[in-house]
C-alpha positions as CSV (number, residue, x, y, z in Angstrom):
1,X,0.6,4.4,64.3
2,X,1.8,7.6,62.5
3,X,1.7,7.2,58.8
4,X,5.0,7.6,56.9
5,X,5.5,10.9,54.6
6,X,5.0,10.5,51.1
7,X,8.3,10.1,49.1
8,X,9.8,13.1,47.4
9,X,11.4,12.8,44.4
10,X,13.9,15.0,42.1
11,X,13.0,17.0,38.5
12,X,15.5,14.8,36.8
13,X,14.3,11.7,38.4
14,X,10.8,12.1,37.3
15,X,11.5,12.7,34.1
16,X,13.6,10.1,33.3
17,X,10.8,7.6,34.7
18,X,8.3,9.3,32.5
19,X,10.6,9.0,29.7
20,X,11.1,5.0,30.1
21,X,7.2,4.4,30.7
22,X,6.6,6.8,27.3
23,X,8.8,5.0,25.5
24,X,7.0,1.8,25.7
25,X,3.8,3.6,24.5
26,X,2.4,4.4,21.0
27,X,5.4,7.4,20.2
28,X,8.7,5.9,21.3
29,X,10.5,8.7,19.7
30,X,9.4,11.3,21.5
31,X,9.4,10.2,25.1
32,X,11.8,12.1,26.4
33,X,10.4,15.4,25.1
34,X,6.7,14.4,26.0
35,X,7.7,13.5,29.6
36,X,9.6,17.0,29.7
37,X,6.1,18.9,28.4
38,X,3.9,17.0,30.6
39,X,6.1,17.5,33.7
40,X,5.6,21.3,32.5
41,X,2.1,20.8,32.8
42,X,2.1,19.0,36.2
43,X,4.4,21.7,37.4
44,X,1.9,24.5,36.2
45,X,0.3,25.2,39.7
46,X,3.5,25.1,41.7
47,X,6.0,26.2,39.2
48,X,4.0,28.8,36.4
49,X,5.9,29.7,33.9
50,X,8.4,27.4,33.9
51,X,10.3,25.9,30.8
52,X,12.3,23.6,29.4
53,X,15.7,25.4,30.6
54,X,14.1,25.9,34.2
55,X,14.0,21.6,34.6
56,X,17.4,21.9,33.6
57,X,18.8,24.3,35.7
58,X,16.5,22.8,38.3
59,X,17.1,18.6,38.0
60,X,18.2,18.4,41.1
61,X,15.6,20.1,43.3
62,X,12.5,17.8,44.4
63,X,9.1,18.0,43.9
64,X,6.1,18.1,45.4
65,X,3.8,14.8,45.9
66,X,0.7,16.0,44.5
67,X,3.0,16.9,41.7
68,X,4.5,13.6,41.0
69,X,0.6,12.0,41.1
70,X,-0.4,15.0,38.5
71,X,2.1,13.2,36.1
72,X,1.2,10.2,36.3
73,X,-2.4,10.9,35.7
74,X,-1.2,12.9,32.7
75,X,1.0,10.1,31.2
76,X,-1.8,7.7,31.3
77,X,-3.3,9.8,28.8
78,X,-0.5,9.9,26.4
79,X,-0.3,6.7,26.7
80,X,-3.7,5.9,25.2
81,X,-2.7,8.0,22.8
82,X,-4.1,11.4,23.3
83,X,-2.0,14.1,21.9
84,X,-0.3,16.3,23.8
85,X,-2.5,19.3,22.5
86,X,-5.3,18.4,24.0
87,X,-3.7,17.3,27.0
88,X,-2.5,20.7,27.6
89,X,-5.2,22.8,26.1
90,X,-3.7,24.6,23.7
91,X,-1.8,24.4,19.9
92,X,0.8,27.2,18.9
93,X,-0.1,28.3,14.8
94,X,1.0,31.6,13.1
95,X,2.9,32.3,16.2
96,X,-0.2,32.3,18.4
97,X,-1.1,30.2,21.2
98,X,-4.8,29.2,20.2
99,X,-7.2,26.6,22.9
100,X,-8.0,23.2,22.0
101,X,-10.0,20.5,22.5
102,X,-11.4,17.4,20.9
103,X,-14.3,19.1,18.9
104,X,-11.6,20.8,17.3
105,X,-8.7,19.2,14.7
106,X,-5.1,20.1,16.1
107,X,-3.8,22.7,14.1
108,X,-0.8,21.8,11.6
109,X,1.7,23.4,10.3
110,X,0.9,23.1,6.9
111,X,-1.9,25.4,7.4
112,X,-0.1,28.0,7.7
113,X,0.7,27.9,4.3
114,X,-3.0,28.4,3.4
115,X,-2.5,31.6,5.6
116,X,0.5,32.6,3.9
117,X,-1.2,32.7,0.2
118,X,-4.1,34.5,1.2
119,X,-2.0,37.0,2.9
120,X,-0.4,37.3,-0.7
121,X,-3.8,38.1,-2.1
122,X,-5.4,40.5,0.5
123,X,-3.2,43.4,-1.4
124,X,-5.6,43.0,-4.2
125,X,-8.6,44.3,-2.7
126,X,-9.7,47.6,-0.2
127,X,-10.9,46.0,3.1
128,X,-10.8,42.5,1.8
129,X,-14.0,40.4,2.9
130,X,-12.6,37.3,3.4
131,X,-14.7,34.2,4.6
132,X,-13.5,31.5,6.5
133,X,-15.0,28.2,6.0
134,X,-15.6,25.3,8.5
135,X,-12.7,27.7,11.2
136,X,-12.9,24.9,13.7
137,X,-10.7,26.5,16.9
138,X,-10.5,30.1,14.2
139,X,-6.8,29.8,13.9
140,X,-7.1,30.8,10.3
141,X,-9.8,33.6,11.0
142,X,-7.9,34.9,13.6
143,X,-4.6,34.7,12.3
144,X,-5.8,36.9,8.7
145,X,-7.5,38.8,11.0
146,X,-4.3,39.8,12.8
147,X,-2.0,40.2,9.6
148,X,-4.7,42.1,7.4
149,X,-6.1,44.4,10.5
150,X,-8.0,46.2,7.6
151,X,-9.7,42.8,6.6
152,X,-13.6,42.3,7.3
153,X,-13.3,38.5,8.3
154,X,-16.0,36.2,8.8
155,X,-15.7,32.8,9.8
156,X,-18.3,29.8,9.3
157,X,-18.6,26.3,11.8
158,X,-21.1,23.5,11.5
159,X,-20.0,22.5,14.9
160,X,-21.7,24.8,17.7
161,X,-18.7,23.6,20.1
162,X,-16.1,24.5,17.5
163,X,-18.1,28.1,17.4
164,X,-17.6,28.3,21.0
165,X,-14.6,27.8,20.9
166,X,-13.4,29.5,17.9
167,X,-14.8,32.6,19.8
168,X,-12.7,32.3,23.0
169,X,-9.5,32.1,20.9
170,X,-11.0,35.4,19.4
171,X,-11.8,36.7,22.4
172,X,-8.0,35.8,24.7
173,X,-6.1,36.8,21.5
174,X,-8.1,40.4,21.4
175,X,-9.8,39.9,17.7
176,X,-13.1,39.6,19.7
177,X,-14.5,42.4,17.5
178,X,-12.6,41.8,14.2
179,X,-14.1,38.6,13.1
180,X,-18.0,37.9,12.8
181,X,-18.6,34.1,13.6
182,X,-21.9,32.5,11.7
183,X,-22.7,28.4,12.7
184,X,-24.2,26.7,9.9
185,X,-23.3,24.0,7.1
186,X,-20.4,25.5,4.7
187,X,-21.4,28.7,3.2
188,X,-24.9,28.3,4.0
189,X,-24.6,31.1,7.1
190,X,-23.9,33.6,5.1
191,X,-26.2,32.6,1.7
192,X,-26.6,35.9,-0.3
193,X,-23.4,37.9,0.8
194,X,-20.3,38.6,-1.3
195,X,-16.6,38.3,-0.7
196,X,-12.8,38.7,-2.3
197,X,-11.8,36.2,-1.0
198,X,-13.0,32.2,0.0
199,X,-10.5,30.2,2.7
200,X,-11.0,26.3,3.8
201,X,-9.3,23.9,5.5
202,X,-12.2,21.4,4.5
203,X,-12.4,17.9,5.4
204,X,-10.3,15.5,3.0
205,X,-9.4,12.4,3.8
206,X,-10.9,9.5,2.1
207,X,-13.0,7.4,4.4
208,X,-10.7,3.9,3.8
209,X,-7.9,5.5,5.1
210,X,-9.5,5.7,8.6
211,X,-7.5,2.4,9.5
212,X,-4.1,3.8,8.5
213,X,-4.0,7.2,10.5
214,X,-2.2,7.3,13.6
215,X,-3.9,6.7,17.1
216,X,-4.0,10.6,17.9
217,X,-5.7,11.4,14.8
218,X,-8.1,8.7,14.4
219,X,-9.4,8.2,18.1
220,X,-9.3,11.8,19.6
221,X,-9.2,14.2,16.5
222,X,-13.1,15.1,15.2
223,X,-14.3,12.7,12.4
224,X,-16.5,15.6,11.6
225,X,-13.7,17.7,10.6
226,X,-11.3,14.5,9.1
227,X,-13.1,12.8,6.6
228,X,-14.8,13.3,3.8
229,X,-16.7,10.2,1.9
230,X,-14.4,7.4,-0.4
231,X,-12.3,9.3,-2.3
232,X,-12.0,12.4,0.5
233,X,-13.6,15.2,-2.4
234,X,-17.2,14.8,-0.9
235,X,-16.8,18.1,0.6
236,X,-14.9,19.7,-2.5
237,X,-17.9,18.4,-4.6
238,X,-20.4,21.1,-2.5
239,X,-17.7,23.8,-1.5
240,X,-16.4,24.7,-4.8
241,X,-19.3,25.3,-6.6
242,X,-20.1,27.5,-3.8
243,X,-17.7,29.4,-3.1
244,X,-17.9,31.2,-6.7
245,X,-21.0,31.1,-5.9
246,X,-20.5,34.0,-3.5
247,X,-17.4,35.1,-4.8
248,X,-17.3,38.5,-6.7
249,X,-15.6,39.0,-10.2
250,X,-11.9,38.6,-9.7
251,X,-12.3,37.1,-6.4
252,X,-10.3,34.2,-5.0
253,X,-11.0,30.6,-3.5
254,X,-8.4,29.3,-1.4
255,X,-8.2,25.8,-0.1
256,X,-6.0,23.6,1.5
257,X,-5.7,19.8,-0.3
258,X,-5.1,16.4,0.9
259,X,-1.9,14.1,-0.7
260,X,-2.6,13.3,-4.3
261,X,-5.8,15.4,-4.6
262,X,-4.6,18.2,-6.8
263,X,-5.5,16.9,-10.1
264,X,-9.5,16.0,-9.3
265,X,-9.1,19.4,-7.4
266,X,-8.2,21.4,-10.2
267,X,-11.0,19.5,-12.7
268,X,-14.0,20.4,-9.6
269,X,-12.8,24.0,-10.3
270,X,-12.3,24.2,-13.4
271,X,-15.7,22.4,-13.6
272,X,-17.2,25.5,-11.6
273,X,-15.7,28.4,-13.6
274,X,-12.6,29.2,-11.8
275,X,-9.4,30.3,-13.9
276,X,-5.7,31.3,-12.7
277,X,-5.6,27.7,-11.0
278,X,-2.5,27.3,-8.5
279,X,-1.2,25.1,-5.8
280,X,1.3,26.0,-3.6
281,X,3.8,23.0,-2.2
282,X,4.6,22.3,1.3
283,X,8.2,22.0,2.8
284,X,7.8,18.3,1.3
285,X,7.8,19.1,-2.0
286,X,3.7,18.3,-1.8
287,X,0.4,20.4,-3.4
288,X,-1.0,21.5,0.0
289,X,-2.8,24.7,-0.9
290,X,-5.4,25.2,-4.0
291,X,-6.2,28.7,-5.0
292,X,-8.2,30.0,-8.2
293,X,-9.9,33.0,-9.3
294,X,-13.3,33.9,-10.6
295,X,-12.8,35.8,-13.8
296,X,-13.2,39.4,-13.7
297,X,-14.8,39.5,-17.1
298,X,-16.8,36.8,-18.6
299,X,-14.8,35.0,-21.1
């Protein structure tokens, strides 16, 4: 007996069933644009390049089998919850399409703002050594390294996988040669050197609010890189003492901050020496960013 063809289906089809099994998963609200991106993703081999607009202008045509069976192996894993980053490998930041995986944290927005106040400072200094603590996938490293081309940028990871991979985004976005990579604990890597300017996107979220973070975060996103003891200022506590540590008179530490952290932030550094204590707000109205200076002169 001759078996039957597989069935054929249209764009639009499959991506109005993707969007009615997505919508009964953990992000209702964004079914109908995760079915579009994963459909991208199943399309990749068959269809590179294509966007958004192209399954538009294309709803009608039909696709492949083997495509149709590469969806639903990708929806399962929304589904459970994975976010769509890792699913497809990569996380747009500064404007820059950077790899990911799970030894990595998904880069956010609000990062950028950490970017954008050490960008401010950089002026200060002649070929500003900047340091960039616990990089993860290096989209901070990377990024100053491509707005401050006269920067000497070095980036520390605890994680040897986050190294890795922090050096591939290097690498594919052609600042290969422009940022030094050290693995080790915090500042420990580079014990003894001296810089303008400190940079972390630290761990900081208190340990009890595990239960209240959203599937994507707390079962797929690093716990090495999320939390950071009871009150989330375990890694503050170590960091900010040295970072002026290394720092040289007039230098700067900038960090990014969790919700309701700047207070105990700005006692841990003015606890450590630092002056000129700032924060910078996110589009929310929210202390995200933490920067200070080590005085030029002693007082």
């Amino acid at each position: 007996m001759t078996a039957l063809p597989a069935p054929t289906s249209t764009i639009r089809r499959l991506i109005d069933d993707a969007e009615s099994r997505l919508a009964e998963g953990p992000h209702p609200g964004k079914a109908g644009r995760d079915a579009e991106e994963l459909l991208l993703l199943a399309l990749q081999g068959q269809e590179p390049g294509a966007t958004r607009a192209w399954l538009i202008a294309h709803e009608k045509d039909s696709v492949a089998p083997d495509t149709a069976l590469k969806l639903d192996a990708l929806m399962k894993r929304r589904l459970a919850g994975e976010p769509l980053q890792y699913i497809a490998g990569v996380a747009e930041f500064y404007r820059m399409l950077f790899l990911v995986s799970q030894d990595v944290l998904i880069p956010r927005p609000e990062t950028e703002h950490l970017v954008e106040k050490v960008i401010e400072l950089t002026p200060r200094f002649r070929n500003p050594r900047i340091v960039d603590v616990g990089t993860g996938s290096g989209v901070i490293a990377v990024s100053l390294a491509h707005e401050w081309p006269s920067a000497v940028v070095t980036a520390t990871e605890i994680s040897s996988a986050a190294i890795k991979l922090a050096r591939r985004n290097a690498e594919r976005l052609g600042f290969g040669g422009c940022v030094r990579f050290a693995q080790g604990d915090l500042l420990a890597p580079v014990a003894g050197e001296e810089f303008d300017i400190v940079v972390s996107n630290p761990p900081y979220v208190p340990e009890p609010d595990r239960a209240s973070l959203s599937v994507e975060v707390r079962d797929f996103e690093p716990a090495q890189a999320l939390f950071a003891g009871e009150d989330g200022l375990e890694v503050y506590r170590r960091l900010i003492p040295a970072a002026f540590t290394v720092l040289v008179p007039g230098g700067y530490f900038v960090l990014e901050i969790g919700f309701g952290q700047s207070e105990a932030v700005r006692d841990l550094l003015s606890q450590a020496g630092f002056d000129g204590i700032e924060f910078t707000l996110d589009l929310q109205g929210i202390p995200r960013v933490a920067s200070a200076r080590r005085q030029a002169h002693p007082a």
